[in-house]
N, C-alpha and C positions, 0 to 999 in steps of 0.2 A: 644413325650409326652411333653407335658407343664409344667410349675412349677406352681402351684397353686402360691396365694396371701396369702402365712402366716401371720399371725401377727406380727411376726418374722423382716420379710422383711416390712411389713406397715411400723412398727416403725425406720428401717431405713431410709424409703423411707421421712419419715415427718422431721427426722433428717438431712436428709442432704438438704432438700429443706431449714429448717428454718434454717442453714447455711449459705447456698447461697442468702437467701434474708440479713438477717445481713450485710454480704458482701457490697452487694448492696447498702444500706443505709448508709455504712460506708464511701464507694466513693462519693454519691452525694453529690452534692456544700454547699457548708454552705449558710446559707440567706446572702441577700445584702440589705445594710442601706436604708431605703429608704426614699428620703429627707421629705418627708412628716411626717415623726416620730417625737417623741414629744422632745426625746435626738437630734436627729437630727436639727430639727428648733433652737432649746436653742443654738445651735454651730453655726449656719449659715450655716451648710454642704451641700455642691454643689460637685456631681459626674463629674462637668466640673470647674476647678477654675476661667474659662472664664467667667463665671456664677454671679460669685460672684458679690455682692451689691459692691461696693466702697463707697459709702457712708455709707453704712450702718457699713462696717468693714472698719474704714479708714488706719487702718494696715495690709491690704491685698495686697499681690504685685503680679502681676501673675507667674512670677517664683515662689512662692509657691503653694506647690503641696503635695498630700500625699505622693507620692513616696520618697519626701527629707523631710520628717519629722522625728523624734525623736518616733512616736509613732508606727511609718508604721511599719509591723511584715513579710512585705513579702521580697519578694528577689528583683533583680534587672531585671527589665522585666516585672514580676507580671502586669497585666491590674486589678486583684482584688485583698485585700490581709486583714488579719485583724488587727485591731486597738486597742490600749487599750482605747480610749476614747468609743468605739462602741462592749466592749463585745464579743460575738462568732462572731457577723457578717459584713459581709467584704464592704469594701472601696474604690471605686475608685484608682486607680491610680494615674489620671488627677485631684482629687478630690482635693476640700481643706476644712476648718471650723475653728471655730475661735480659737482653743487649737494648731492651728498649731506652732510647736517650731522648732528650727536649729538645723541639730542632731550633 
């Protein structure tokens, strides 16, 4: 014999599904800068420091990088990580833009 579909059991069944999607959303990646942004162009921000104008940032040296900045949030390794110049979302690594400081 079967178990019928109580309402009982529905309301668990909706419950644990809109759990497991939360979950879900919880893990996915946070957004990444992307240089085209309006904060972004204002800093000069390049996901390659390779990238970067020289002329245009004449204080740019390519050993700077986000990962030795002062504002980088991530760890040592990180390929993305987040900024306090760029809010929730995240930053190159190899990046650089013109707020970069010595940490």
């Amino acid at each position: 014999m079967t178990n019928p579909l109580t309402r009982r059991r529905m309301v668990i069944r909706i419950a644990c599904a809109g759990v497991a999607l939360t979950g879900a959303a919880a893990r996915a990646a946070p957004a990444r800068v992307d240089e085209a942004d309006e904060g972004a162009v204002a800093l000069g921000y390049r996901h390659d420091t390779r990238q970067v104008d020289g002329k245009k940032f004449a204080t740019h040296s390519p050993e700077q990088r986000c990962a030795n900045c002062s504002f980088w949030q991530g760890q040592p390794g990180d390929a993305w990580a987040g900024c306090s110049m760029f809010g929730r979302k995240q930053i190159a690594a190899s990046g650089w833009c013109a707020a970069w400081r010595r940490p």
